[in-house]
Structure formats: structure tokens, C-alpha cells
LUMPAMAR-20900 format. One record per residue (C-alpha): residue number from 1; y, z, x. Coordinates in Angstrom, 1 decimal. Layout:
<recs>
+-----+--------+--------+--------+
!   i !     c2 !     c3 !     c1 !
+-----+--------+--------+--------+
! NUM !      Y !      Z !      X !
...
+-----+--------+--------+--------+
</recs>
This chain:
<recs>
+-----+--------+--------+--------+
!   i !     c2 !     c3 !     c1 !
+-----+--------+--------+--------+
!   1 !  -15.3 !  -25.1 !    1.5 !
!   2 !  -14.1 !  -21.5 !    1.8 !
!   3 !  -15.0 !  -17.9 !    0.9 !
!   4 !  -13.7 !  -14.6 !    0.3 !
!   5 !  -15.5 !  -11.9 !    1.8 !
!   6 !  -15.0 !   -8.1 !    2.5 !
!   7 !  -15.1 !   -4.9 !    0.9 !
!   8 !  -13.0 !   -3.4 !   -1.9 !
!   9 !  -10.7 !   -1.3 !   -1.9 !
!  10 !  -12.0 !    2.2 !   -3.4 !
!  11 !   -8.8 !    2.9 !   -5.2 !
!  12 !   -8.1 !    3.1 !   -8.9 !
!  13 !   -4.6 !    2.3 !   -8.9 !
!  14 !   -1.6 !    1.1 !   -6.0 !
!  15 !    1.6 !    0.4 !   -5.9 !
!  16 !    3.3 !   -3.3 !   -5.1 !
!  17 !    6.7 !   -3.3 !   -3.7 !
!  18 !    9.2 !   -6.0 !   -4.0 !
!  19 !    7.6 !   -8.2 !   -0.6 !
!  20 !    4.0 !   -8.5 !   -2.7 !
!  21 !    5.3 !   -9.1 !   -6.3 !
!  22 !    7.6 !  -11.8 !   -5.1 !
!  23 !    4.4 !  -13.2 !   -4.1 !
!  24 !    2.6 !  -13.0 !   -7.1 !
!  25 !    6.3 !  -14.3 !   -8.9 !
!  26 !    5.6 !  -17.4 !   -6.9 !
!  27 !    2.3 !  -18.1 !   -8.2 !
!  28 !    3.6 !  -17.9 !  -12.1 !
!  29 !    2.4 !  -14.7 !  -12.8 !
!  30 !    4.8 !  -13.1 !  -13.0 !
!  31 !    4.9 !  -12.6 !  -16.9 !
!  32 !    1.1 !  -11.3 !  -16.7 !
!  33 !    1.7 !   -8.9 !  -14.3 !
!  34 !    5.1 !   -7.8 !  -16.3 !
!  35 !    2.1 !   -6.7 !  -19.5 !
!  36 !    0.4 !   -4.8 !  -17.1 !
!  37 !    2.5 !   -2.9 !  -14.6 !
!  38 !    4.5 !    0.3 !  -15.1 !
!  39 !    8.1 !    0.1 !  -13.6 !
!  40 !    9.0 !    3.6 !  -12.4 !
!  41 !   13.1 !    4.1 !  -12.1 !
!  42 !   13.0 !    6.2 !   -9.1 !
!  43 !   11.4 !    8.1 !   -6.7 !
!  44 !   11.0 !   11.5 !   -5.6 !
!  45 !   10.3 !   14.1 !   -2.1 !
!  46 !    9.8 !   17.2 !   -3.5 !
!  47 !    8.3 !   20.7 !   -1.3 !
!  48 !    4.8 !   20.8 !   -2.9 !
!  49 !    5.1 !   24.6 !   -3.4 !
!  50 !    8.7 !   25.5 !   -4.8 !
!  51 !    9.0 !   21.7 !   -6.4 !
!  52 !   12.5 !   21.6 !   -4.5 !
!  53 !   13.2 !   18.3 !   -5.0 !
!  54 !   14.7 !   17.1 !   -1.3 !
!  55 !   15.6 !   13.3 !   -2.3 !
!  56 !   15.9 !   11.0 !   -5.2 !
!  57 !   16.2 !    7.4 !   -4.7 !
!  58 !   16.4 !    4.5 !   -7.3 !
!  59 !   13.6 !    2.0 !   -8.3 !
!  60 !   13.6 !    0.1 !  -11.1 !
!  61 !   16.7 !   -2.1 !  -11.9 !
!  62 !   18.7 !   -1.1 !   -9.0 !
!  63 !   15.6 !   -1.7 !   -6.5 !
!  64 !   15.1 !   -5.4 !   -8.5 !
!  65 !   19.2 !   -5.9 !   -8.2 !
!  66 !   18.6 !   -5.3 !   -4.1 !
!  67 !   15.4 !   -7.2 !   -3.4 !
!  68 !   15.0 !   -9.7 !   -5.9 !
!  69 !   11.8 !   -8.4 !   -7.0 !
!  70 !   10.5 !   -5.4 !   -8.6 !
!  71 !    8.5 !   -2.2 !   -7.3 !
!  72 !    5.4 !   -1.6 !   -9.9 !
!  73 !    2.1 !    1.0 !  -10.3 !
!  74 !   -0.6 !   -1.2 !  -11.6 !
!  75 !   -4.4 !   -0.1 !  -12.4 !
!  76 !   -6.7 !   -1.6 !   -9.5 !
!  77 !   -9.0 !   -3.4 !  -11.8 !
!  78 !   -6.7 !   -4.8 !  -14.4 !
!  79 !   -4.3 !   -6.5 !  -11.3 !
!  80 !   -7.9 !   -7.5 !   -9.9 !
!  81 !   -9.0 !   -9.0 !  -13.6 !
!  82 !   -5.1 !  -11.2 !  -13.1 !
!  83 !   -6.0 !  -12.6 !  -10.1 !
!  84 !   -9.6 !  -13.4 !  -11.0 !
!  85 !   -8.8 !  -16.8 !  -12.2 !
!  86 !   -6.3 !  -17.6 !   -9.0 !
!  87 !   -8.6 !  -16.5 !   -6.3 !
!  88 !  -12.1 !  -17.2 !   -4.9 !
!  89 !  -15.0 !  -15.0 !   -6.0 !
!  90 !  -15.6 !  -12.7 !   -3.3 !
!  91 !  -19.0 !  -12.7 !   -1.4 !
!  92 !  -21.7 !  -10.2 !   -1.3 !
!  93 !  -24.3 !  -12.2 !    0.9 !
!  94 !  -24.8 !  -11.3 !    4.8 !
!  95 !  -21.4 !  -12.8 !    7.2 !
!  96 !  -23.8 !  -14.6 !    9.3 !
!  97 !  -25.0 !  -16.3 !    5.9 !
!  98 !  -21.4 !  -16.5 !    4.0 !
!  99 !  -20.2 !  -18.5 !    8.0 !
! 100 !  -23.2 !  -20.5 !    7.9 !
! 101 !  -22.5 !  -22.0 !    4.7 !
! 102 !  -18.6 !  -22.2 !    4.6 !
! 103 !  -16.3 !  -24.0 !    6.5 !
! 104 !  -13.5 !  -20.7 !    6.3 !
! 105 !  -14.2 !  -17.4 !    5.9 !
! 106 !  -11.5 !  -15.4 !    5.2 !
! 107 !  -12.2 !  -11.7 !    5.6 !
! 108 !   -9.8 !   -9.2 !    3.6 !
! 109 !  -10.9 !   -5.3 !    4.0 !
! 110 !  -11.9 !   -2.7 !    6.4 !
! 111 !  -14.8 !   -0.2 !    5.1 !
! 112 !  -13.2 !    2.1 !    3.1 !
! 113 !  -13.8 !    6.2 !    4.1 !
! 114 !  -12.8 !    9.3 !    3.5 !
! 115 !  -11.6 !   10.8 !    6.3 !
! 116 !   -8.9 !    8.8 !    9.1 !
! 117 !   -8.2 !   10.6 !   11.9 !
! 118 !   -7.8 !   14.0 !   11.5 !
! 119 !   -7.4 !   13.4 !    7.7 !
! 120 !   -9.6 !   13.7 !    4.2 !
! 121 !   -8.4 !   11.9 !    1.2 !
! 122 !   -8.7 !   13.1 !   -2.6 !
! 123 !   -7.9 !   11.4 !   -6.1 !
! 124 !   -6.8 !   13.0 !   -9.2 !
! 125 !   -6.6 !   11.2 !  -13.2 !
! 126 !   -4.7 !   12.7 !  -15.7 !
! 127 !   -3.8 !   11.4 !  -19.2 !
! 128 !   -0.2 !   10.1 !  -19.4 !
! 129 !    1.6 !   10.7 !  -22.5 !
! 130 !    4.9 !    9.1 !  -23.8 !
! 131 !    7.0 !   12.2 !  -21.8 !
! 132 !    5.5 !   11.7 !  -18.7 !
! 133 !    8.0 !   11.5 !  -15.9 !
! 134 !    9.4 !    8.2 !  -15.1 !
! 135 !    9.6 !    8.8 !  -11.1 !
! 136 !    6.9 !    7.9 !   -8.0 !
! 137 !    6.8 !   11.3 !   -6.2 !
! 138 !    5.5 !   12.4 !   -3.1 !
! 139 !    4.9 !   16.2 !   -2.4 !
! 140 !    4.9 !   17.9 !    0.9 !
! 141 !    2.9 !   21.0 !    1.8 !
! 142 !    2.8 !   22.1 !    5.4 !
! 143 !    0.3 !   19.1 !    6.7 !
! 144 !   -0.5 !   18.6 !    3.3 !
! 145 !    0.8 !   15.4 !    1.1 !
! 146 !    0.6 !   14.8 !   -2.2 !
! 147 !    1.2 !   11.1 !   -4.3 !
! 148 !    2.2 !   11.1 !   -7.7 !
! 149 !    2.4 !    8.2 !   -9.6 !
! 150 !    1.8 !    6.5 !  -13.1 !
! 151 !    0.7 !    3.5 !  -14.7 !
! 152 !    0.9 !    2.3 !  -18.0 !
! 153 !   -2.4 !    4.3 !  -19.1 !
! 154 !   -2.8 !    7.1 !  -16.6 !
! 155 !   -0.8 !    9.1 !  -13.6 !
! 156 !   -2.6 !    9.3 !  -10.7 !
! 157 !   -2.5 !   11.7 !   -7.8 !
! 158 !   -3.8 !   11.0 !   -4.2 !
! 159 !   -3.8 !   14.2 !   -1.8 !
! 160 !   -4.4 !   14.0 !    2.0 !
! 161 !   -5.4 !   17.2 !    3.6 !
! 162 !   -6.9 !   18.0 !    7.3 !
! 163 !  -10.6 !   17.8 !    8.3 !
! 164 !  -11.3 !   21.5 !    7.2 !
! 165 !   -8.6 !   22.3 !    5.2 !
! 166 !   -9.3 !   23.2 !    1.5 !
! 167 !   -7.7 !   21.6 !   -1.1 !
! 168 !   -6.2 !   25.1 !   -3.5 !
! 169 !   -4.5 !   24.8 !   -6.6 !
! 170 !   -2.8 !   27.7 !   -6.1 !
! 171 !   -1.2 !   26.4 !   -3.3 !
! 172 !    0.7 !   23.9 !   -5.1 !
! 173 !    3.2 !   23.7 !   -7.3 !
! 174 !    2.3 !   25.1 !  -11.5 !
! 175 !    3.4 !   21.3 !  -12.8 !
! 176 !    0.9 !   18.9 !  -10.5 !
! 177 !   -2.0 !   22.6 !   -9.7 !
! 178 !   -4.3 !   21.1 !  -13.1 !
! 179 !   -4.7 !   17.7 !  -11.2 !
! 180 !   -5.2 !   19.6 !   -7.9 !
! 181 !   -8.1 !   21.3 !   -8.9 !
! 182 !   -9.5 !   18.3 !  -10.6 !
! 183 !   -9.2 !   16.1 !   -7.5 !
! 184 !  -12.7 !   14.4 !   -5.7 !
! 185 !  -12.8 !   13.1 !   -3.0 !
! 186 !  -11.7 !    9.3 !   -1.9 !
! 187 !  -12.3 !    6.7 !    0.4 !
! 188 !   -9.1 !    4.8 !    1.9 !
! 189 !   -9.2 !    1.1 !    3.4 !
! 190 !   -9.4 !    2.6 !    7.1 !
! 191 !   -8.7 !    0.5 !    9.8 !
! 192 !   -7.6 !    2.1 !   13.8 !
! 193 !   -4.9 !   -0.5 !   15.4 !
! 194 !   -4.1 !   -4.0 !   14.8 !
! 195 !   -7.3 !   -6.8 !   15.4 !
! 196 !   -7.2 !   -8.2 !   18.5 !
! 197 !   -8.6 !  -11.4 !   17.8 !
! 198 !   -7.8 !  -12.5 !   13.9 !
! 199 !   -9.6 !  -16.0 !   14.0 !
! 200 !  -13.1 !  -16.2 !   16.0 !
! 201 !  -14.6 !  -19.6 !   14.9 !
! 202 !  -14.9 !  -20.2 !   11.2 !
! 203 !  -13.4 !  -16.2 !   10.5 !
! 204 !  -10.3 !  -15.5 !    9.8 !
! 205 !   -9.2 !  -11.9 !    9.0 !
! 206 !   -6.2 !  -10.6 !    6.8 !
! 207 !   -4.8 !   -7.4 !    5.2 !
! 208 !   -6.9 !   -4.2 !    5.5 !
! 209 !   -9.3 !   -6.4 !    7.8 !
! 210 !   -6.4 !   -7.3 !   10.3 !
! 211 !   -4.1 !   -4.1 !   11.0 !
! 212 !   -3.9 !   -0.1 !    9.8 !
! 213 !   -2.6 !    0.6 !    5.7 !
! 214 !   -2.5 !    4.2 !    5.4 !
! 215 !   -1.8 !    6.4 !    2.4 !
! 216 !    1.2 !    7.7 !    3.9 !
! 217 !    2.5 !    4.5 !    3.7 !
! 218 !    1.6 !    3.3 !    0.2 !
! 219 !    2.8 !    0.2 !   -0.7 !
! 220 !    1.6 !   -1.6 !    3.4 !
! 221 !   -2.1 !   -1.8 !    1.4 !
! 222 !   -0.7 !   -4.9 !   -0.1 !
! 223 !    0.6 !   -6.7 !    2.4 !
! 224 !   -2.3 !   -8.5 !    2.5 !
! 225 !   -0.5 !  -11.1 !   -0.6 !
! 226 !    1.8 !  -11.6 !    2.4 !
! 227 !   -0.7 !  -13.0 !    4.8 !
! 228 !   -2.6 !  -15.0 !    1.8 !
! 229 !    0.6 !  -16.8 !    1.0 !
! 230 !    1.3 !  -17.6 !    4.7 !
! 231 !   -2.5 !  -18.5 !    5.2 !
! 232 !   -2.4 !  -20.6 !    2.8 !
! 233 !    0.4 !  -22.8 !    3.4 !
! 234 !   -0.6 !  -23.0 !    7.1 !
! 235 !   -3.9 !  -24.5 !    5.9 !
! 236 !   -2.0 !  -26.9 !    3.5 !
! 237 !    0.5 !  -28.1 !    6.7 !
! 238 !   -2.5 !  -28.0 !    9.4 !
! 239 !   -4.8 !  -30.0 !    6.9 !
! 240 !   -6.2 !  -32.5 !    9.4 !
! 241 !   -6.8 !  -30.1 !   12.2 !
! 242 !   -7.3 !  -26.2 !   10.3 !
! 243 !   -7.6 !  -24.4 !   13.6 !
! 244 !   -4.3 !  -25.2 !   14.8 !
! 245 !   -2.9 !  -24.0 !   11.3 !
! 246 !   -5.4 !  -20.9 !   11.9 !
! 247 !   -3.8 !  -19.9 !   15.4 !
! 248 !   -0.3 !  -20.2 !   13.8 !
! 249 !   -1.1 !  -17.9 !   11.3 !
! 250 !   -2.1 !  -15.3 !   13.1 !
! 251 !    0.8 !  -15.8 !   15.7 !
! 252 !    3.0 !  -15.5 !   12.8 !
! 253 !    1.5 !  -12.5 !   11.1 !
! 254 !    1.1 !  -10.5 !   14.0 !
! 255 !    4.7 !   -9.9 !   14.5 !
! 256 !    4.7 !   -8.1 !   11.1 !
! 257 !    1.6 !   -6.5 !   11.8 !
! 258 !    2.9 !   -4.6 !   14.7 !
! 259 !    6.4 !   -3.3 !   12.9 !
! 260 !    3.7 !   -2.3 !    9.8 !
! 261 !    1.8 !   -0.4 !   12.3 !
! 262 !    4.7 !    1.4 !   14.3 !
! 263 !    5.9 !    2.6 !   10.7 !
! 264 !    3.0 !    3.5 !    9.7 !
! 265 !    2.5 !    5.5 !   12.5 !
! 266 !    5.8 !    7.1 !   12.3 !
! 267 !    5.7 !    8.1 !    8.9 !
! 268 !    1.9 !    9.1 !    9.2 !
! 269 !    3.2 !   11.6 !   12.4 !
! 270 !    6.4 !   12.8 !   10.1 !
! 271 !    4.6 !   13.5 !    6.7 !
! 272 !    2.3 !   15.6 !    8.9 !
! 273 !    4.0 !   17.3 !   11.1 !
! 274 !    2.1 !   20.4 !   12.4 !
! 275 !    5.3 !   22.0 !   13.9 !
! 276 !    6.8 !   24.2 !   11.4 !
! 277 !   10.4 !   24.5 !   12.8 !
! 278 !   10.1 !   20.5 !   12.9 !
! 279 !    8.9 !   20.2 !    9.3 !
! 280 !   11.9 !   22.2 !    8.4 !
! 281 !   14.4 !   20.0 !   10.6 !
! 282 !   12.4 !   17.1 !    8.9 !
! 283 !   13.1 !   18.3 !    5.5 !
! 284 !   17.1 !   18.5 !    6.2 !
! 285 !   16.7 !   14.9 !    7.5 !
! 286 !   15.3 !   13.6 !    4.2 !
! 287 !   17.7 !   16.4 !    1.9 !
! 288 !   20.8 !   15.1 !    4.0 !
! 289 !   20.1 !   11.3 !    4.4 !
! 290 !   19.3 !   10.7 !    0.6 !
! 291 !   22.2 !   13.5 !   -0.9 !
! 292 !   25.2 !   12.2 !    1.3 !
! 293 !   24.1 !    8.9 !    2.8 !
! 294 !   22.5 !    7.2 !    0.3 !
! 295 !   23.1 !    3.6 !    1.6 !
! 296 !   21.7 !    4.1 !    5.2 !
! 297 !   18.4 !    5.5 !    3.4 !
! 298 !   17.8 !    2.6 !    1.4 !
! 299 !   18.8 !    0.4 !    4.4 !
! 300 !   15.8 !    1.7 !    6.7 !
! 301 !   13.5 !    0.2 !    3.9 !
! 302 !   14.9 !   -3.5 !    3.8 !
! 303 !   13.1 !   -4.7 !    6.4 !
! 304 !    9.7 !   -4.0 !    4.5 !
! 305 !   11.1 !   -4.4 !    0.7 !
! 306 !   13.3 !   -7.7 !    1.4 !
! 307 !   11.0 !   -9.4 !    3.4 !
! 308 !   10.5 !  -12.9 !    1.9 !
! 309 !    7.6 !  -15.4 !    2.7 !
! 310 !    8.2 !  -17.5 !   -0.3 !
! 311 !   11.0 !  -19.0 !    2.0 !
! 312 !    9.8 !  -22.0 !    4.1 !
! 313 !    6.7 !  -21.5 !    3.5 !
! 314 !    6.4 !  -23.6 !    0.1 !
+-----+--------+--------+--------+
</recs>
């Protein structure tokens, strides 16, 4: 007997990348997650002042053509009301009451807050309409970030700022200052380093519960599909003894874990960047990578994009 337990994620919409919709391909829903997704056809760096736009990359067809899966923006609670039927009801009771009466626990979130680090997090709504742009954009403002992206009802924006640094519209850029102004406060799945220990007894922890997912790197918050898939065959292979299958598991996972977390950590130190003469030498990277080496800038993201669980682990 097993349950689900942990805390929800607090935000309204995410984005899945090729390495969790490959997943969710696998299970057969592919079709129902097809009705409810929005496929952007590219994505954007843009200077969150001037709009400069720095790089352009391709999603869409081209992304699908490289990976074998597609990159999609999805509402939270209409990919949760999918899934409903394929996974266990999550638990509200106590831990100490969900392990006494389960054989497998399988913990799936870190408390959500809204601050990490040095860091507060905001959320913007805004209606989308049929000329909405088509793009994933991410807007850079001294330490400032900004995350634009659409669904097929809405387009959200997600803002990190520093601890005691206001949030001003008229420090942005005229086309994204309405949802500036109109941004609150949000918590993030906040987790500091990778667990130590991922099974202890009857527990076993995955995604947000197991190793950081940042906003500054969007689409590592559902990584989590990863671990379930490998979870789960481990239990099906390890049926007579299930800690055996556990310790693989998290054996397995943990090398992942760790690249996740040094990128994360990378591009978390990068996006904000309190040196200004590094920010600019930064922003020349990213303009002179994308404009003139197109190839190598899509290559740096295989290993996250490509990576394929679905294969032996039937």
C-alpha cells in the first residue's frame, strides 16, 4: 500500500520540457495533454529595460524534430486535473500517521516560500488574446529577472527580485510594465542542496523533496516525472525485496540530481549577477553564442532536454 504525500506547488502555471513530456507520452497521454498545453515556437533574452532582444532560439517543431518530444506551458491545475486519474491522491494527514499506515511513502515537495536566498518571488496574470506573442521570454534587469510565458488561456509573468528591492514598473520595459505593477507576491518549491538521505525506512523522497528547482531554471521543477518513472520501474523489478529497488533508485537519481543542481546554480549566479561590467560581458556571451553559434547554444541544453528514462526502464 502506498501514498503520496507533500505539499503543492504554489504555482499557477509551468513549463514541461521535452525529458518530462516524453514521460507523460509514455503513459498514453499524450493526446490529453496535446488539448491542454500551449506550444510556444521560440524563445526569447531580452534587456528588461530597452526590450533589446539578446537571443532567439527555436521551440516548437524544431525543438520536437531534436528531442523527440515537445517543450509546452500548461496551467498548474488543468495538467494536475490529467494526472488525477493516473496518480495516487495525495495525503493531508500527519507523516507519522500517513508511515504508520502505508507500506511506501513517497514524498514529492519542499514547503513552498517566497523568498530563496537572497531572493523574493512575484506572479503576474494577464488575459491572452489571439495576437499574443508566440515566444517564452525571459527579461533581464540588473539583478532583476523576469519570465514571460503563455498558456492556452492566460500569459503569465514570474519576477525574481532581491530581499529589499522594489518591484517598479517604471523600471521595466512599456510592453510587460501593466503586469509589473500588477504582480503579488509568490511562493516557489524551495529546497537548499540535494537530500542526503532519499530513503529512511518506509520514506522515500523525489522532485522538489529531493534536490533544489529554482525559478531561474524553469523547466528542473518537473523533473520530478523523471524520478516517478524510474521509481516506479525500480519497484516493479525489486518487487520481492522493495528496499533493494529503493536504494537503487536513489543511487540512480542522484547522479542527475547533482548535474540539475550545479546548473542550477550556475544559471541562478549568471541571471544575477551583481557585477555590472560582468552582466555586460554576460550579455555579449548570450548576444554572440545564439547570433553566430547557434548550434553550440542548443547543444549546452541536450543533456537536460534529451535525456530519456523511457529507455530501459520499461
Amino acid at each position: 500500500m502506498t501514498s503520496v504525500a507533500g505539499a503543492a506547488t504554489d504555482l499557477p502555471a509551468v513549463t514541461l520540457g521535452a525529458n518530462a513530456t516524453r514521460v507523460l507520452r509514455a503513459l498514453g497521454l499524450g493526446d490529453a495533454l496535446e488539448q491542454i498545453a500551449h506550444i510556444p515556437d521560440r524563445e526569447q533574452i531580452r534587456l528588461g529595460r530597452s526590450g533589446y532582444l539578446l537571443a532567439e532560439l527555436p521551440l516548437a517543431k524544431f525543438y520536437a524534430d531534436r528531442y523527440g518530444a515537445r517543450l509546452i506551458n500548461i496551467e498548474q491545475h488543468e495538467l494536475a486535473g490529467m494526472l488525477n486519474a493516473e496518480l495516487a491522491k495525495p495525503c493531508d494527514s500527519p507523516l507519522h500517521e500517513i508511515a504508520r499506515h502505508h507500506q511506501l511513502v513517497i514524498m514529492t515537495a519542499s514547503e513552498p516560500a517566497e523568498t530563496s536566498g537572497q531572493f523574493s518571488f512575484f506572479h503576474a496574470r494577464m488575459p491572452r488574446t489571439k495576437l499574443a506573442p508566440q515566444c517564452n521570454v525571459t527579461w533581464l534587469l540588473e539583478r532583476q529577472v523576469a519570465w514571460e510565458f503563455s498558456t492556452q488561456s492566460t500569459t503569465h509573468f514570474f519576477f525574481s527580485t532581491p530581499i529589499g528591492c522594489q518591484l517598479k514598473a517604471m523600471d521595466w520595459h512599456p510592453t510587460i510594465q501593466d503586469a509589473v505593477a500588477q504582480a503579488t507576491p509568490i511562493a516557489w518549491p524551495v529546497r537548499d542542496g540535494i537530500r542526503q538521505h532519499w530513503v529512511e525506512g518506509n520514506l522515500v523522497y523525489s522532485g522538489h523533496a529531493s534536490y533544489p528547482t529554482t525559478a531561474y531554471f524553469r523547466e528542473s521543477l518537473s523533473c520530478g516525472f523523471e524520478d516517478a518513472w524510474v521509481l516506479s520501474r525500480m519497484l516493479e523489478n525489486y518487487e520481492e525485496d522493495m528496499h533493494d529497488g529503493l536504494s537503487e533508485y536513489a543511487r540512480y537519481r542522484q547522479v542527475r540530481a547533482r548535474k540539475i543542481t550545479r546548473e542550477t546554480e550556475s544559471l541562478t549566479a549568471s541571471l544575477t549577477q551583481p557585477v555590472a561590467a560582468k552582466r555586460i560581458m554576460r550579455n555579449l556571451g548570450i548576444a554572440l553564442s545564439t547570433r553566430f553559434l547557434p548550434e553550440i547554444a542548443m547543444s549546452r541544453r541536450d543533456w537536460f532536454h534529451s535525456y530519456d528514462r523511457i529507455k530501459g526502464f520499461r
